[in-house]
N, C-alpha and C positions, 0 to 999 in steps of 0.2 A: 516449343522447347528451347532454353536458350542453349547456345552454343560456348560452349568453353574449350576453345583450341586446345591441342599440346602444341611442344614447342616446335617440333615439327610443320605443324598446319601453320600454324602464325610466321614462322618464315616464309613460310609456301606461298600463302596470303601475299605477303608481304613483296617478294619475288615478283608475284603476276603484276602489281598494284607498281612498280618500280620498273620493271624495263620492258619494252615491245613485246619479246618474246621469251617462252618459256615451257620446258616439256617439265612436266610432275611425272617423272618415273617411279610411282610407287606401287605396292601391290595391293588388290582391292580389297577393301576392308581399312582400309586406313584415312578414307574422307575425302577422297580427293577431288569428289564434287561439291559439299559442302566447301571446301577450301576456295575453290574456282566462284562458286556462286558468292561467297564472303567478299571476294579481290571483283567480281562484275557489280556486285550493289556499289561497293565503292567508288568503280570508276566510272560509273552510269550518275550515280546520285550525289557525291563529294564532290570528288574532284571535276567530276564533267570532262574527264580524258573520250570517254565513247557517249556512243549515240545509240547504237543501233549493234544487236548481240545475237550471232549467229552460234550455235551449236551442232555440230555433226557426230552424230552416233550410230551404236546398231538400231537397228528395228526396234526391240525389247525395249530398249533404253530410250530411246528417243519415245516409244509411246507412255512410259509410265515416269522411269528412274526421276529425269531432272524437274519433272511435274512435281512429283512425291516430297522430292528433298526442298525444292522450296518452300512448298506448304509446309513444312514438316520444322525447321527453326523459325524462330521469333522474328530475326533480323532478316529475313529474305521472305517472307510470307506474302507480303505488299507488293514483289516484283510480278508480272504479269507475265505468263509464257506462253507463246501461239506454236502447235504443234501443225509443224506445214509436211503433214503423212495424209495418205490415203489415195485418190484417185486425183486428176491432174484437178480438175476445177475447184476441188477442196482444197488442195495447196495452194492456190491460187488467193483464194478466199484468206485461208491462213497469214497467207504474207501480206496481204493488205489490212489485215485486222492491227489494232494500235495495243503494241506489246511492247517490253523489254525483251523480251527473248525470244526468238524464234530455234523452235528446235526441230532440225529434218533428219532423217535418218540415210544414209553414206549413200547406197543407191544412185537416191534421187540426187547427189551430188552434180553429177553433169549436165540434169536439167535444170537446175538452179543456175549453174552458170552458164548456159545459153540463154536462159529467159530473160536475164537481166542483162546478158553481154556488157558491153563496157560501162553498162551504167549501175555496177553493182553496189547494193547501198550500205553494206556491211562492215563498220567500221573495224569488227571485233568477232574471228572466229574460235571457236571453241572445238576440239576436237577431240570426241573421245571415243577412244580406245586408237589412237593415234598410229598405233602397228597394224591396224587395217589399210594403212595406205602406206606397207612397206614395200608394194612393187611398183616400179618407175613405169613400167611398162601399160600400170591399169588406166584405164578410162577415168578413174573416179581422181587419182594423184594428179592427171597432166589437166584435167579439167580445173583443180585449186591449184596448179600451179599458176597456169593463163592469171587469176587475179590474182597472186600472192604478192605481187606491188602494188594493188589496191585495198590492203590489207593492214591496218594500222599498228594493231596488235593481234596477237596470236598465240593459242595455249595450247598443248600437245599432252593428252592424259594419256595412261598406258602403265603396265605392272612394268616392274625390273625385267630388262630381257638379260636373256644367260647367254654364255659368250658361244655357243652354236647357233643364234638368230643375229648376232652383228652386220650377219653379212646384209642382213633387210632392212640397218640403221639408215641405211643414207638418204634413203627417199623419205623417211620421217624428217633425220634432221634438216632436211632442204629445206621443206615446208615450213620449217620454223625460221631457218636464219637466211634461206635462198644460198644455199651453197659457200657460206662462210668459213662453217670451223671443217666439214668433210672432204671440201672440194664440189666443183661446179657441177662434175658424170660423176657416172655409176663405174663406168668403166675403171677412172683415173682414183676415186675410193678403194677399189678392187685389188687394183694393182697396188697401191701404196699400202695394203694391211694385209692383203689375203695372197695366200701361196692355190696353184690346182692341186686339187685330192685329188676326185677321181676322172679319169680324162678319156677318153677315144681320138688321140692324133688332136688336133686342132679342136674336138670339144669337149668343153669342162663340163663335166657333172656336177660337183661338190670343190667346194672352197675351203680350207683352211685356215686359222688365224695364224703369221707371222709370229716368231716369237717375239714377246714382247707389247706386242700390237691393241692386245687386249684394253693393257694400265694406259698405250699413246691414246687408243680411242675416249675412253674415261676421260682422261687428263684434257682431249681437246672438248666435248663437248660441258664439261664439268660448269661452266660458268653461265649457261644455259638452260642446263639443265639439276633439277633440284635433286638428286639423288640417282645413281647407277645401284648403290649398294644398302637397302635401309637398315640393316645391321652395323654399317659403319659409326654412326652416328645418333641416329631415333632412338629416344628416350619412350620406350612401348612395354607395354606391358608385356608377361612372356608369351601369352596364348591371347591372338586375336581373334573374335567372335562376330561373324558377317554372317546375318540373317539374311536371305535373299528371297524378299518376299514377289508372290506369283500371281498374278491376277489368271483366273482361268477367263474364257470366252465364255458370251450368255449360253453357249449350246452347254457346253461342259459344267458350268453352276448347274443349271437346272436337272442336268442328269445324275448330280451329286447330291444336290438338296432332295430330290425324288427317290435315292436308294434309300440317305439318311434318314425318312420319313418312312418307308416299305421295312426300312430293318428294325426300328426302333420303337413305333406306333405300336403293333403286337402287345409291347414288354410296358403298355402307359398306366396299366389297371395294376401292374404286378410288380417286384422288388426286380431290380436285375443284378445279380451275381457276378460273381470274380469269371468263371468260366465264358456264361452266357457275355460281358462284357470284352471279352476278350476277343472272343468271335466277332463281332460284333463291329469293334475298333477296328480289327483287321481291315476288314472288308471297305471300311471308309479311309484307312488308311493305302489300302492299290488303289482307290478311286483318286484320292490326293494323287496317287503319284503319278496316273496314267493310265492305269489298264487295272481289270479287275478278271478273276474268273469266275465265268459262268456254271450254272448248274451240272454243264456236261465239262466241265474243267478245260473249257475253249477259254483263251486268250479275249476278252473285249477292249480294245485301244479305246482310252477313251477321251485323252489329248496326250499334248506334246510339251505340252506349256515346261514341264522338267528339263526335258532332253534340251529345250529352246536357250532355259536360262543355262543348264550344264556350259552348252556350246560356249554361250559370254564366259563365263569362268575360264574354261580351256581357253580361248585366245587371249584374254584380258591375263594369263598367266606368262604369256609370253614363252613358249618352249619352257619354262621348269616344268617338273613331275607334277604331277597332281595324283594322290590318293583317293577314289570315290567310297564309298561304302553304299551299298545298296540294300535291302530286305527283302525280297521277291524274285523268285526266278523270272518272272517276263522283267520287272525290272532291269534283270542281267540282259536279257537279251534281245531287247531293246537298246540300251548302252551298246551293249553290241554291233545294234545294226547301224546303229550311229555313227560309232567312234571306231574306224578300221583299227585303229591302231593302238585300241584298248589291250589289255591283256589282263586277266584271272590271275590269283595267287593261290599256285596249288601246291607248288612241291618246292622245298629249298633253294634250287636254284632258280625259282624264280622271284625271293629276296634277295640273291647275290645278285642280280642283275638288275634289281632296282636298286640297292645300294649302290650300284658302279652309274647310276644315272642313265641305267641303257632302255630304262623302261616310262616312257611319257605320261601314259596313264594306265595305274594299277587298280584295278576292279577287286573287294574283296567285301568280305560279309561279315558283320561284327562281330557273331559268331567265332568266326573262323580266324582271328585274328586277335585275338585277346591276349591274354598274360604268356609272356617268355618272346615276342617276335621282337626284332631291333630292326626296325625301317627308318631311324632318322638320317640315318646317313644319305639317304636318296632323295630326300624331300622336303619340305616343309608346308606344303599346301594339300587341305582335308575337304572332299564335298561331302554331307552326308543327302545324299540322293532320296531316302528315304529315312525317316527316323523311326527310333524305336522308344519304347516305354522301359526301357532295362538302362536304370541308369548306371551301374557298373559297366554293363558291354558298351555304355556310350563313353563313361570314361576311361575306361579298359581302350578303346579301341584308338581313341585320341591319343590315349599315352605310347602307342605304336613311333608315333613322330616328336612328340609332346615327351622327351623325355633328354636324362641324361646324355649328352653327346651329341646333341641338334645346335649348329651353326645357328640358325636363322629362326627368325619367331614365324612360330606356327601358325597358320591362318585358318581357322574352320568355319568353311560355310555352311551355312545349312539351307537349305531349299526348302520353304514354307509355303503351301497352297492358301492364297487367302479365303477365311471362312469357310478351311475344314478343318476336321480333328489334328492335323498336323500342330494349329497355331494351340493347343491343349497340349499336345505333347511336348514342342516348347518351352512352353510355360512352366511345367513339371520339372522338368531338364534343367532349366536356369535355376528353379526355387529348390534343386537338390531332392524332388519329392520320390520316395517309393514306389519303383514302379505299379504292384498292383493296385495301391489304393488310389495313386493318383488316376491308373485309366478308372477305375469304377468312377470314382465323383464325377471326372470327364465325361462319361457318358452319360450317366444320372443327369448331367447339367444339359447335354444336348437334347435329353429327352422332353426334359424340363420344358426349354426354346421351341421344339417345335408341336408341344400338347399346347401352349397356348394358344 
């Protein structure tokens, strides 16, 4: 696929490809690997600034994402990436194999820098989701501090944080400039922007921003970093569309491909119907999403692989709200068990309360959310957990945020299980198709696949 930046990414580009360091504060959905990947072919294969190209990510990310997106444009296709995950001797393996990129996930960060102690060969670290290492205190910060003078250049990815996570900025920006524009501690950052909220006598609970403090933080790390605010600026369209597709584990394929074949084999000799179709989709649809119920209406988990990527969304949001939409009662609770600090939209005051920004993530059901609610106020960021075949509830339910009165452009992602009915509903979705005809062909089509 080739790549056609906005103008945005080609500064961005631009940015990493021009000075040491640099954090892409943007929210996801907007490229900011692609970008980073653009500015490493360049300075690996042009200019010949690096040599050798370290990646730190989550888990998920590190096993698929920067895999995916390479192969995936024309211009980075060619760059080689050794994934240093798994048990010690396979990372092992990994970092000796002849790559441009080496991608580990944050974890293993400490054992990376003792293995190779002072003889670390990494010209050029990449770091994504860069607010994973906003506590000074972790193992995984003081470990890439130790080399961040043997560290030539350096990238810091991560959504926009909202001015109640600043207080976590400092150990990010270290990492990038070694204590430049924030100050050397934690301590001496603290003291210069933040007042004590909540305190017991000599200890502080909660921190406060200084007045003012917010626009000095901005203003100092601004030269740095490529954006605090992307509504200031970015030239975007108003509704951004972030697919976040899900590789399941071989146990979870084959138990999927196995129902899809027991539900659908039956109907190979016969027509199958809007009804019978519909039942049908269902049942492959809670398998996409995790859990299905059984004959005696028991809950069966059947992965995580959602809840997994959910989680990257929620951090990679950095403290804003996030909206989820879900379809299925075990779906809800699930999310549930997951995320304490989810909460259901049931009764009006608990839209006043997410329009006041007091609510970080609002669980609700497309359903139940449709024509007449105003939630922009509180948000701009949409996961749909689960999708649906009803393309007004899906655009009904978007328009909740997606509407007259939203500051910020809307983000919705959607969470796609690879190679199930999900990537058909999709499909449908993007090409505006009618819900019921689109599931019938849909499954007519899957029936199709696996009678041959």
């Amino acid at each position: 696929m080739e790549f056609k930046p906005h103008a945005y990414q080609a500064y961005a580009i631009e940015r990493i490809i021009q000075y040491p360091a640099a954090g892409l504060f943007l929210d996801m959905g907007m490229g900011k690997t692609v970008s980073t990947l653009t500015a490493v072919a360049d300075l690996l294969h042009d200019s010949f600034e690096v040599s050798k190209v370290l990646v730190i990510a989550p888990k998920r990310v590190a096993e698929d994402t920067w895999s995916r997106e390479t192969e995936k444009w024309d211009h980075t296709r060619y760059l080689k990436v050794s994934k240093v995950l798994g048990p010690e001797k396979k990372r092992i393996q990994a970092l000796n194999a002849k790559a441009d990129m080496y991608v580990i996930n944050r974890e293993n960060v400490e054992w990376l820098v003792n293995y190779y102690g002072k003889h670390w060969p990494f010209d050029m670290v990449v770091i994504d989701e860069l607010s994973s290492f906003k506590s000074s205190k972790a193992r995984r910060f003081k470990a890439l501090r130790k080399v961040r003078p043997l560290i030539k250049r350096i990238v810091g990815l991560t959504g926009t944080p909202a001015p109640n996570s600043l207080i976590d900025l400092w150990p990010q920006l270290y990492l990038l400039d070694q204590g430049e524009r924030l100050g050397k501690t934690m301590t001496g950052y603290r003291e210069r922007y933040f007042s004590p909220d909540q305190r017991d006598r000599h200890i502080v609970y909660s921190w406060k921003l200084k007045p003012e403090a917010e626009k000095a933080i901005h203003d100092k790390i601004a030269d740095v970093c490529i954006s605090m605010q992307a509504k200031d600026w970015l030239e975007l369209p108003d509704r951004i569309n972030n697919n976040v597709n899900i590789q399941l584990d071989q146990k979870a394929k084959e138990k999927y491909k196995q129902l899809e074949r027991d539900l659908l084999l039956p109907f190979s000799e016969s027509d199958v119907v809007a009804d019978t179709a519909a039942v049908l989709s269902n049942k492959l649809l809670q398998m996409a999403n995790g859990a299905v119920y059984d004959e005696n209406k028991e809950v069966q988990v059947i992965h995580d692989a959602k809840l997994d990527a959910l989680e990257d969304i929620i951090e990679a949001a950095n403290g804003k709200p996030v909206l989820v939409f879900y379809t299925y009662k075990h779906d809800l609770e699930r999310i549930q068990q997951r995320f304490k600090q989810a909460k259901t939209l049931d009764t009006s005051d608990d839209i006043a309360e997410w329009n006041k920004g007091n609510i970080p993530m609002l669980l609700a059901h497309p359903a139940s959310a449709g024509h007449g609610l105003n939630l922009q106020a509180g948000g701009h960021i949409i996961v749909w957990f689960g999708l649906t075949w009803s393309l007004e509830l899906y655009q009904q339910a978007n328009a909740r945020l997606d509407r007259q009165g939203q500051e910020n452009h809307v983000i919705v992602h959607h969470l796609v299980a690879e190679g199930t009915i999900d990537e058909d509903v999709l499909k449908a979705l993007q090409g505006k198709a009618v819900g019921q005809n689109a599931l019938l062909e849909a499954v007519k089509a899957r029936l199709e696949r696996i009678s041959c």
